[in-house]
Each structure stands twice: as C-alpha cells, then as structure tokens.
VOPAGU-2260 file (C-alpha; in pm, 1 decimal, decimal comma):
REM VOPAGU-2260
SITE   aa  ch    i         X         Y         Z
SITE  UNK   A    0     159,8   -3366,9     714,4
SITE  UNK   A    1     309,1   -3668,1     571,7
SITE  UNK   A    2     612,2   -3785,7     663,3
SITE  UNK   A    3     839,2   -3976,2     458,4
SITE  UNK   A    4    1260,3   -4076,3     469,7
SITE  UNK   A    5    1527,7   -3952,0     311,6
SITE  UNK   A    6    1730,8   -4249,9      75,2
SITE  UNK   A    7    2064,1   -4208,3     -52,5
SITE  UNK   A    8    2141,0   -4343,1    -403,6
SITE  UNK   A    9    2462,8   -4368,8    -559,5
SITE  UNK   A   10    2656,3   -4281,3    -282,0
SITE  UNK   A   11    2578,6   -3879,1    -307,3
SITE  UNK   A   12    2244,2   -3824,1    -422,1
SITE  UNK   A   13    1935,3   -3766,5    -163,2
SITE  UNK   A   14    1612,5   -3848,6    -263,0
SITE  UNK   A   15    1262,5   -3851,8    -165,8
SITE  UNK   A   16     932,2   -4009,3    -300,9
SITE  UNK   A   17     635,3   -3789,8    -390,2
SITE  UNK   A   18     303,0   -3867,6    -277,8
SITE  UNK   A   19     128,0   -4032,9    -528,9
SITE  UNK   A   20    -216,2   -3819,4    -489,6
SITE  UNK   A   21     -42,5   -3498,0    -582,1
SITE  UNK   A   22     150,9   -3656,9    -843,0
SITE  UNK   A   23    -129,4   -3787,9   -1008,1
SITE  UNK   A   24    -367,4   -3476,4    -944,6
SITE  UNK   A   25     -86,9   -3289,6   -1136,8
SITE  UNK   A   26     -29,9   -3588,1   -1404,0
SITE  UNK   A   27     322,4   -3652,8   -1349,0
SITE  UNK   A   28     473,6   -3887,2   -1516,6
SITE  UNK   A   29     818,6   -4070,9   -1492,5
SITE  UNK   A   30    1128,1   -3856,0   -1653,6
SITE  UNK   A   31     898,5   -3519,0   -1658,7
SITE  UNK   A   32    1095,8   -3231,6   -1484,5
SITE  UNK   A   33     973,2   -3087,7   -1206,1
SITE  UNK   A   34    1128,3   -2688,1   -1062,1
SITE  UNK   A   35    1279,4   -2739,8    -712,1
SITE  UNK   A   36    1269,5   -2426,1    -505,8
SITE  UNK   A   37    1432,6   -2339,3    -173,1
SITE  UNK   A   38    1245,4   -2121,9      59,5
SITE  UNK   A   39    1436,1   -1862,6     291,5
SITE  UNK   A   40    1261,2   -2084,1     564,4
SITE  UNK   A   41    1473,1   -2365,1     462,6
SITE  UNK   A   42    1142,9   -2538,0     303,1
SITE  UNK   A   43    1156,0   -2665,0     -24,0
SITE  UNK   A   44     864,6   -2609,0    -339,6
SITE  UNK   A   45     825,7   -2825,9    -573,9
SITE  UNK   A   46     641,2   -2738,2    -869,6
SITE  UNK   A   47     519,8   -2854,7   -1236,8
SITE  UNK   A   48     535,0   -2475,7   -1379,4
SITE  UNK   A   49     924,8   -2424,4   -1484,0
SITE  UNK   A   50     847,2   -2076,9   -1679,6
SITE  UNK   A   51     757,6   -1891,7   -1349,6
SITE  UNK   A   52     480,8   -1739,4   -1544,7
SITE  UNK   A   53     250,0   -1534,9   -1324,8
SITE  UNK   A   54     -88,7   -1681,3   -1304,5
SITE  UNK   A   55    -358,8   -1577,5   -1531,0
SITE  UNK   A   56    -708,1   -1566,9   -1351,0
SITE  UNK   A   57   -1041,9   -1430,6   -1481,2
SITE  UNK   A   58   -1338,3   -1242,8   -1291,0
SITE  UNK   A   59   -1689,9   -1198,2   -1388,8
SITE  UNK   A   60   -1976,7    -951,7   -1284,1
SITE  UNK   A   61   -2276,9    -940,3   -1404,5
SITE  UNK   A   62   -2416,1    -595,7   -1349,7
SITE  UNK   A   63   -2793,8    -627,1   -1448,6
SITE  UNK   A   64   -2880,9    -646,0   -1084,3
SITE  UNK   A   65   -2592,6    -420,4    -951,9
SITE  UNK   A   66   -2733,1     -39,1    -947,0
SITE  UNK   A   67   -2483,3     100,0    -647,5
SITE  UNK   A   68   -2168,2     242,8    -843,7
SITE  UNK   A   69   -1986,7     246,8    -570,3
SITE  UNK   A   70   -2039,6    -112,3    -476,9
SITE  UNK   A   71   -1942,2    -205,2    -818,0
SITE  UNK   A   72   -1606,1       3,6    -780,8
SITE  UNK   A   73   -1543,6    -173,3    -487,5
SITE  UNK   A   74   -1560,0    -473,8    -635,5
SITE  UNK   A   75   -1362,9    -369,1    -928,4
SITE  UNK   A   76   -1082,3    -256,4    -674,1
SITE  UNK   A   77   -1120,2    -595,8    -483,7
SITE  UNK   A   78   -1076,4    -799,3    -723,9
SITE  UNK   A   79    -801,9    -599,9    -853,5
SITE  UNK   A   80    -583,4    -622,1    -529,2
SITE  UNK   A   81    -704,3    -946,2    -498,3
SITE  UNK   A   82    -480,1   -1039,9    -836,6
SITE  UNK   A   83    -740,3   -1099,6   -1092,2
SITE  UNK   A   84    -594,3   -1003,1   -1430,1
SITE  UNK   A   85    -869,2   -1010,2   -1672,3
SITE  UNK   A   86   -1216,1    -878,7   -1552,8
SITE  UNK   A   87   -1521,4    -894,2   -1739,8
SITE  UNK   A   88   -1821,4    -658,9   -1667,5
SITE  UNK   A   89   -2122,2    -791,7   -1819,7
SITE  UNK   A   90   -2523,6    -726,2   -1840,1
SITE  UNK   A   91   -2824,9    -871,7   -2019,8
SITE  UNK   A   92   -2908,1    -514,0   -2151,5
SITE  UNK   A   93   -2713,5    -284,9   -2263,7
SITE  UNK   A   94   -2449,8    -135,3   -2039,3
SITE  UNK   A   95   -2575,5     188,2   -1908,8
SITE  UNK   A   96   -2325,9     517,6   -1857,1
SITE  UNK   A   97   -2331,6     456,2   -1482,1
SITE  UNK   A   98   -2109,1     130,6   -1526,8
SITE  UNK   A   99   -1902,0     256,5   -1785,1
SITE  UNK   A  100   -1826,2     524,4   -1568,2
SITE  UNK   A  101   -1705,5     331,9   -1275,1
SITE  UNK   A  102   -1511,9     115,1   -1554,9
SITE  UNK   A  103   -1334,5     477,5   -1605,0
SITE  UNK   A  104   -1231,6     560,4   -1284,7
SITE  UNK   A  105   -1128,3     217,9   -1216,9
SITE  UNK   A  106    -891,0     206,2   -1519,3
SITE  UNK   A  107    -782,4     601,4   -1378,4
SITE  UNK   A  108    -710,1     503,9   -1032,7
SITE  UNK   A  109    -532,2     165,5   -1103,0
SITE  UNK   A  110    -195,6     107,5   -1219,7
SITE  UNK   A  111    -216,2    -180,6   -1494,5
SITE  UNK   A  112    -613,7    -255,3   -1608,9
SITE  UNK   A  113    -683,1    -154,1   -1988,4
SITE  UNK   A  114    -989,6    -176,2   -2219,3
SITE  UNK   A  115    -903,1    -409,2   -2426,4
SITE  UNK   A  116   -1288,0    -466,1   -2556,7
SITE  UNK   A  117   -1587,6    -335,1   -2593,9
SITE  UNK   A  118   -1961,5    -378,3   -2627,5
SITE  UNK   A  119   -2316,0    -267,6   -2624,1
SITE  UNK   A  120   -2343,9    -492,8   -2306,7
SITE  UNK   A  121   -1998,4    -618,6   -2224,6
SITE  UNK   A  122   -1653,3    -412,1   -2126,5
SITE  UNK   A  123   -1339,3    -672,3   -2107,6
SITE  UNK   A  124   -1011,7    -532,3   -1849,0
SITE  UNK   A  125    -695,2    -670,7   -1835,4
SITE  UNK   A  126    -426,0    -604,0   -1640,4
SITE  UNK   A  127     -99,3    -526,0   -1904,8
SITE  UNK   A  128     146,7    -437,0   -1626,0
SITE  UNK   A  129     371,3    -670,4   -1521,4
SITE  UNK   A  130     426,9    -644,8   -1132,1
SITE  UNK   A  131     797,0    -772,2   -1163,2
SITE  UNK   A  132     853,0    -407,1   -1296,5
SITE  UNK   A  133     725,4    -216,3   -1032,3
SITE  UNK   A  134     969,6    -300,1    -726,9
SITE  UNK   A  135     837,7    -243,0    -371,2
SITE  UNK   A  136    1112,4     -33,1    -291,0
SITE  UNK   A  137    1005,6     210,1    -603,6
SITE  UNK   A  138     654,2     243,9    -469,4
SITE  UNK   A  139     720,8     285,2    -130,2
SITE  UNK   A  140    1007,6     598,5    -207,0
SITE  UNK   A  141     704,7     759,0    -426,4
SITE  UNK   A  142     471,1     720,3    -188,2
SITE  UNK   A  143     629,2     875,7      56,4
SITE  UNK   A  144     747,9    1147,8    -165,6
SITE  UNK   A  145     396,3    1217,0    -237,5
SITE  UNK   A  146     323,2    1206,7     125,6
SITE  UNK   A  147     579,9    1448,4     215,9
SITE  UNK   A  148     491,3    1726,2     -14,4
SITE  UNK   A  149     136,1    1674,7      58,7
SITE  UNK   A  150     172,3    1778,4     457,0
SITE  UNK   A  151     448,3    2064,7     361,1
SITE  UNK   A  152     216,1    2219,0     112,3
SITE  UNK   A  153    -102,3    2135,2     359,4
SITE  UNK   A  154     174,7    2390,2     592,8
SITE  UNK   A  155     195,5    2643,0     330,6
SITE  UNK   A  156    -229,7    2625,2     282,1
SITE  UNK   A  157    -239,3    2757,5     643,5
SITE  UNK   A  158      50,9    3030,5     600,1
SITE  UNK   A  159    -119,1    3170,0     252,9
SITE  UNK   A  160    -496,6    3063,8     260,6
SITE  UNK   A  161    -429,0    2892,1     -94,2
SITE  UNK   A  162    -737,1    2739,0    -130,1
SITE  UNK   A  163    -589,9    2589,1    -453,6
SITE  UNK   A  164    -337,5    2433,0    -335,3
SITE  UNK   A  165    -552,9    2265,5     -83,1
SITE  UNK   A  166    -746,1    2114,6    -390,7
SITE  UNK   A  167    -427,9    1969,0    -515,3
SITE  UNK   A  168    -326,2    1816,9    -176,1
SITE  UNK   A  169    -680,5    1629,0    -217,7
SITE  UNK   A  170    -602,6    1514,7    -606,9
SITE  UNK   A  171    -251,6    1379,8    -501,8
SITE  UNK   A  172    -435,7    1127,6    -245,4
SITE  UNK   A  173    -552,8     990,1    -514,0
SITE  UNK   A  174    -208,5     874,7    -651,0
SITE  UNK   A  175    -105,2     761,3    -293,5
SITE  UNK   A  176    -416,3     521,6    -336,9
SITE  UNK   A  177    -335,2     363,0    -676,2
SITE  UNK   A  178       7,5     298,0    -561,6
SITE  UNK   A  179    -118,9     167,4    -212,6
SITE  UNK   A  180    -377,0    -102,4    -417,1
SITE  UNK   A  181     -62,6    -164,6    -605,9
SITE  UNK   A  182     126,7    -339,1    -364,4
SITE  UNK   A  183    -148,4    -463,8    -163,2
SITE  UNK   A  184    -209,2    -659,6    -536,7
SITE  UNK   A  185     156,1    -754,4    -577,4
SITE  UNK   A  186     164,0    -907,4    -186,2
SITE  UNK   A  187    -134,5   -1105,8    -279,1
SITE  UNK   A  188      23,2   -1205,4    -624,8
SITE  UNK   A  189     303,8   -1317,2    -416,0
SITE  UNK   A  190     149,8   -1500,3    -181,2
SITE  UNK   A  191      37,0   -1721,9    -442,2
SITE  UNK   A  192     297,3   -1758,4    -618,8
SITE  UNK   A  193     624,8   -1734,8    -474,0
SITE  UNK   A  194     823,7   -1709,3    -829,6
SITE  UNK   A  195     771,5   -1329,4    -871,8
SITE  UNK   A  196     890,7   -1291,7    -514,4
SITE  UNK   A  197    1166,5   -1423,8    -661,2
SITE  UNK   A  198    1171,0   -1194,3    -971,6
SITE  UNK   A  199    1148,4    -921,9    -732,5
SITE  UNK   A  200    1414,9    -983,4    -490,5
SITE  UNK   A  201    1185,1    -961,9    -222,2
SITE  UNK   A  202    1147,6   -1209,6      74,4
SITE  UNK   A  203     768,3   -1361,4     151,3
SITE  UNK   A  204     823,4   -1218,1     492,5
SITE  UNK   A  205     926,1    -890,4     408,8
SITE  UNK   A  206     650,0    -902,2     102,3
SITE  UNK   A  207     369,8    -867,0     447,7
SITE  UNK   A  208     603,7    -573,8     658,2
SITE  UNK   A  209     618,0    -365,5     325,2
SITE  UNK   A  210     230,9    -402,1     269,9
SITE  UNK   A  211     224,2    -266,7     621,8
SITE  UNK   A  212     428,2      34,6     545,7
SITE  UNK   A  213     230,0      76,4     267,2
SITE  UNK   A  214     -92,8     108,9     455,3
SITE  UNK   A  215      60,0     312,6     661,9
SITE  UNK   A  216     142,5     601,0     401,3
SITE  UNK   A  217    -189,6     576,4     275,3
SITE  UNK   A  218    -333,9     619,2     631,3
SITE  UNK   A  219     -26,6     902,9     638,9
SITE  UNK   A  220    -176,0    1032,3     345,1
SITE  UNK   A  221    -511,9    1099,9     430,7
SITE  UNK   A  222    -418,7    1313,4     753,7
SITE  UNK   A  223    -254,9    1524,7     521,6
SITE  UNK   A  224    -587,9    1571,1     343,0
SITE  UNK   A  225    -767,7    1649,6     659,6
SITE  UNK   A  226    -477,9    1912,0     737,5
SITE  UNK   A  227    -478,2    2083,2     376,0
SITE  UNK   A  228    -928,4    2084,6     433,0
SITE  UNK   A  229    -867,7    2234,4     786,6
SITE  UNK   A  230    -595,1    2458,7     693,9
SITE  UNK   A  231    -807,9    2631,0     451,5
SITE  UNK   A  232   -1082,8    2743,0     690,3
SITE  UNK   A  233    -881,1    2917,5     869,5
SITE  UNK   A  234    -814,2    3315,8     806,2
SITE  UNK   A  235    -438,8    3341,4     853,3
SITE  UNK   A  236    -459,5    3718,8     933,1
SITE  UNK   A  237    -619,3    3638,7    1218,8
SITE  UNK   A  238    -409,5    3318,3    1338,4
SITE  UNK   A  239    -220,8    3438,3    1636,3
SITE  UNK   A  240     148,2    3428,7    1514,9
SITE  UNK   A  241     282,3    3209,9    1823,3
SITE  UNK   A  242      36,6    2926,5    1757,9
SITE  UNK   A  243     171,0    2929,4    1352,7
SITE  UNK   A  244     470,8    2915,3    1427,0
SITE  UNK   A  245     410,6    2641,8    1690,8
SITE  UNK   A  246     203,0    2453,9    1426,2
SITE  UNK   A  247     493,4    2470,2    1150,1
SITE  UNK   A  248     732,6    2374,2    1364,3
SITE  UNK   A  249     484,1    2022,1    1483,8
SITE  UNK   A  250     463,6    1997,4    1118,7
SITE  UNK   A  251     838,7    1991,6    1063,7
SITE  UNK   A  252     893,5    1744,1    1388,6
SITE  UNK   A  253     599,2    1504,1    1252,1
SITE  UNK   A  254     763,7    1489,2     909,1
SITE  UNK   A  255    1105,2    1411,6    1032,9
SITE  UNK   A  256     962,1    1083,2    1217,3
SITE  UNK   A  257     858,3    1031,0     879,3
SITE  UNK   A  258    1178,0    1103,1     752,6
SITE  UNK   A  259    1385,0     890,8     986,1
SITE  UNK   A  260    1120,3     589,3     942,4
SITE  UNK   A  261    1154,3     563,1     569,1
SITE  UNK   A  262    1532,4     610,2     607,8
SITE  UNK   A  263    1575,0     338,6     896,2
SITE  UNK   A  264    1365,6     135,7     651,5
SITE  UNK   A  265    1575,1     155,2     321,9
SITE  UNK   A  266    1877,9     168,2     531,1
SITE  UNK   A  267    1773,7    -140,8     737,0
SITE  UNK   A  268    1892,4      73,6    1034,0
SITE  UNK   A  269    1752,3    -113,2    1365,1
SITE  UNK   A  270    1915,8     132,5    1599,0
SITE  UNK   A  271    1766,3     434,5    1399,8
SITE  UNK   A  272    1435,5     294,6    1385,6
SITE  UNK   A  273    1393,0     261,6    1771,5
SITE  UNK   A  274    1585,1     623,0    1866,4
SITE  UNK   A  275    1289,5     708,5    1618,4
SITE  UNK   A  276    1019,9     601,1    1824,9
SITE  UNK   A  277    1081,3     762,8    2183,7
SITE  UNK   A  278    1020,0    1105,5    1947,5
SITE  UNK   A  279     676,3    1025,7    1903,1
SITE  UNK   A  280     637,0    1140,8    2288,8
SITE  UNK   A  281     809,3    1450,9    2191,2
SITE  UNK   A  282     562,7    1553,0    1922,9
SITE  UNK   A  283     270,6    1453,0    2107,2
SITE  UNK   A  284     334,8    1650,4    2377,5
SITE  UNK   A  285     383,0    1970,2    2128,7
SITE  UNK   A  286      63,2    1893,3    2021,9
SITE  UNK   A  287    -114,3    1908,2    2337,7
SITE  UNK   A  288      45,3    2265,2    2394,0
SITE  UNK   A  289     -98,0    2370,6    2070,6
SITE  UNK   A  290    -417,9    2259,3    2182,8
SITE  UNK   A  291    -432,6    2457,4    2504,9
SITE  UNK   A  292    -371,2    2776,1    2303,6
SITE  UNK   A  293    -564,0    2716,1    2065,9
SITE  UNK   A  294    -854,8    2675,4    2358,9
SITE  UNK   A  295    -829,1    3054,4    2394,6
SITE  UNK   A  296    -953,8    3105,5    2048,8
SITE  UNK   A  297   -1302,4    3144,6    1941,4
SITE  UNK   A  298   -1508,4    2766,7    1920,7
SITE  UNK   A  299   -1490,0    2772,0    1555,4
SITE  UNK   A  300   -1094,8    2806,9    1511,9
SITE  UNK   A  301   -1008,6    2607,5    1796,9
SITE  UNK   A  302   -1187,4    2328,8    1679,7
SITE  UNK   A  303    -968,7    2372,9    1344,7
SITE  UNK   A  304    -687,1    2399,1    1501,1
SITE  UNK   A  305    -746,2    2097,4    1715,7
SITE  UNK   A  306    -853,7    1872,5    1417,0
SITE  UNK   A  307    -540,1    1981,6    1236,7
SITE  UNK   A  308    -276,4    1911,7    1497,8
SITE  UNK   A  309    -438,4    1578,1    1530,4
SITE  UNK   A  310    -344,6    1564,7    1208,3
SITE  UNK   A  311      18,7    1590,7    1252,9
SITE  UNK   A  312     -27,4    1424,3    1575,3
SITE  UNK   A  313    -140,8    1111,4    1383,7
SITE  UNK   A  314      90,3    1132,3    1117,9
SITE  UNK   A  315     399,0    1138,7    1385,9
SITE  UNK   A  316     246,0     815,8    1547,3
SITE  UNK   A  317     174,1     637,9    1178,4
SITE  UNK   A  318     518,3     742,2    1125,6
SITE  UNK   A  319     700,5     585,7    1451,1
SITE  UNK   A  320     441,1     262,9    1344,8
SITE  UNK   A  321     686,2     239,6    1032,9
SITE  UNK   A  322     970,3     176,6    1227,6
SITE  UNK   A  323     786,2     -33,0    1458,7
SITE  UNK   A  324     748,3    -243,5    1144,8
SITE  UNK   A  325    1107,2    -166,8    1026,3
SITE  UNK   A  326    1206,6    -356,6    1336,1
SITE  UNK   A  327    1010,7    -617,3    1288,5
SITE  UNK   A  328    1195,6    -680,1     978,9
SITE  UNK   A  329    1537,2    -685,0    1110,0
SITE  UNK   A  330    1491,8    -847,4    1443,0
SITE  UNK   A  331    1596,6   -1174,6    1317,8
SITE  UNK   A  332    1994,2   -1006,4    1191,8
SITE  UNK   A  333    2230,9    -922,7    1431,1
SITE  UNK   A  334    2183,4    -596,8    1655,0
C-alpha cells in the first residue's frame, strides 16, 4: 500500500496525487477525466471507464482433443458463471454432433448465451442478456417459488403415486439450476466490476450472502428431487395412514422454515430470522419419529421412507442456513 497526503488547494478543494505507474500503465494524461466512485466501505475507485460498460471477455476451446461431453459442458458452464460473454468452440475437423449437442443444452440450460455463428468446424456464443435486468431479488423469489411447488407436489407424488408428476418435479430442477448459474455469473460479474453493482442496487457485500442463498435453493432443490424419486416407489395403499399423515405434516413444517427464511430475507427481519432457526430442532425431531415407525415396515419401504424424510429433514436445515445468512446480512444495522 502506498501512502500518500492529503493537500488542500484553494481553500476547499482536497486533493491527492496518483501514482505515476498506474497512471501511465492506463495512459493518463493531464485534463483527461477520470470516474470517482465511493465504496459503501468508505473506499474510493477511481477509474478510466466513465460509460460503466460491462466488460467484454472472450473464451476459446478447442475441442479436437476433448471427447468427454460432459467435461466440455462443464467447461461451457464454467466459463459461463465465470463471466465470459463470447465463447468460441472450435476444432481442426469438422465439429462432430457430440459437441454440437452439448452447445444445445448449454444454450437450453443458461439464461443469456445465443448462436450467433456457425460452421463446419466452429460454433460462436454470446451472451445477449444484460445482467442489470435480471435483479437478485427477481431470481431469488423464482427460485424459491420453484422450490416450493417442487416439495408440495413431491407431497402429492406420495398421496397419489403420480409417477408423472414426479417426472416434472425432476424437469423443474433444471430451471432452479439455470437461475442458480445465473447469479453465481452476476456475483462474479460484480466482483469485477463494481459499476453493475451499482446498476443493480445491490451492495458488494450483500452481492456474496445472496450467492449463498442461492446455493442454498439449489441444494433445497435437489432434496426435493430425491423426495418426488422416493415418493414414487412407494405404494400408497399400503402406506400406513399415521406415518402419511406424519410425513405431510414434516413436509408442511420444513416448508414453512423455508417460508419464514425467504420472508426474514426480503423483509430484512433479524428477529424473524433467528425465532426461525430454534424450529429447525422442532422438525428434526419429527423426523426422527417418522423414522422409528417407519422401522416397523418392511426393509424396502423403510429405507424409502427414511431417505425421504431426510429429505425434508435437509431441506428444514438448508432452510434455517438462509436465515443464518439473512443475519449475517443485517448484523451490522441496528437490532
């Protein structure tokens, strides 16, 4: 860190040299205008770009070597998140249908990456969403919505046997992804440049806490798969109608953590958040009685039933996490 002193020109104005390596790295020159910023953290950013614009940066793969499809998807999603907005997939032959199938069900499962060109042995993506437009606040209510309706139709599954409904709870994980990768890509975006924070509304400390809660409905998410899979093995004539009600009524105390969480978090509700948390216990010990009834089933039901009250065991526990994190947020305001 360099230090330098504060002088104080014309009676009123503060000012403070720049250090002559950056300035000349960036090419400044006397009388060009530079963007002052003030941080929340009291910090100050000083910066040659005065448009804001996001940053444009390119990735490359060259897939003549690459024969895994699901390594190249990976990639595809990494560099995606990562904030790349133009990717180009490239090989020395001609693109086989393998890779142009990935390329596919990337541009399916993202929010933002286009074709914009094609070749025998090239594909070109680029990202024509602007993240500015997709508030962290609108993701997170959808993704919860999704979440919701996922774990009270994984309820119904067990009640009816609807093995097509089940099949649906799967497809909808799919959206809770995309939107997941979407704000894991904005926070990165952010991080980097601190003008669409800016855009957004959004604080860089509360940019991290949202990613959090974000990963957290995803994790949420993928119990409820598990649930809706589990649910559908089971032969609800023959489910003992104690231990269904018992396991719709976990279900409705696991999604009301949820509920709470997500409201303590939009509310900014401190108080809420930690009453929240001590009902965690509650549900967890629910659980555990569902487990020792379940025992006096036959192996193959109780194991079901086990794996599916973990589920909403889990869920509760992701869900008290939330306002763990909500807390986090609003520890620095007054209680």
């Amino acid at each position: 860190m360099e230090i330098r002193k504060v002088q104080i020109t014309g009676g009123s104005s503060y000012v403070i040299t720049l250090p002559k390596d950056w300035a000349e790295k960036h090419k400044v020159k006397k009388n060009d205008p530079l963007g002052i910023v003030a941080q929340p953290d009291g910090t100050l950013l000083v910066t040659r770009d005065l448009t804001e614009t996001p940053l444009q940066q390119s990735r490359s793969f060259d897939v003549t070597s690459i024969h895994d499809s699901v390594f190249l998807f990976r990639l595809l999603i990494g560099s995606y998140i990562a904030g790349f907005t133009r990717i180009e997939i490239t090989s020395k032959e001609r693109l086989p249908a393998s890779v142009r199938m990935v390329v596919r069900d990337f541009t399916q499962m993202t929010i933002g990456p286009e074709v914009v060109e094609e070749t025998d042995n090239s594909v070109i993506l680029k990202d024509l969403l602007n993240p500015a437009e997709m508030p962290f606040e609108n993701t997170i209510k959808r993704m919860y919505v999704i979440v919701k309706n996922m774990y009270l139709d994984a309820m119904t599954v067990l009640e009816g046997g609807n093995s097509h409904l089940a099949g649906d709870v799967v497809a909808r994980d799919n959206d809770v992804d995309r939107l997941h990768w979407l704000v894991a890509r904005q926070t990165n975006i952010i991080l980097k440049n601190t003008s669409l924070g800016r855009k957004m509304g959004v604080a860089p400390n509360r940019v991290v806490n949202t990613y959090l809660i974000s990963r957290i409905l995803e994790r949420i998410g993928d119990h409820a798969v598990r649930y809706a899979e589990n649910a559908g093995k089971i032969q609800v004539q023959n489910l003992d109608p104690v231990l269904l009600e018992d396991l719709r009524k976990a279900t409705a105390l696991s999604q009301a953590i949820l509920d709470r969480s997500i409201g303590s978090f939009f509310k900014s509700d401190i108080r809420e958040s930690h009453k929240n948390i001590e009902q965690v216990e509650t549900l967890e010990k629910v659980c555990e009685e569902i487990n020792a009834l379940a025992m006096e089933k036959d192996p193959e039901t109780a194991v079901t039933i086990r794996n599916i009250t973990e589920s909403i065991r889990r869920a509760g526990e992701y869900s008290g996490d939330i306002s763990e994190n909500v807390i986090n947020i609003l520890v620095e305001d007054r209680i």
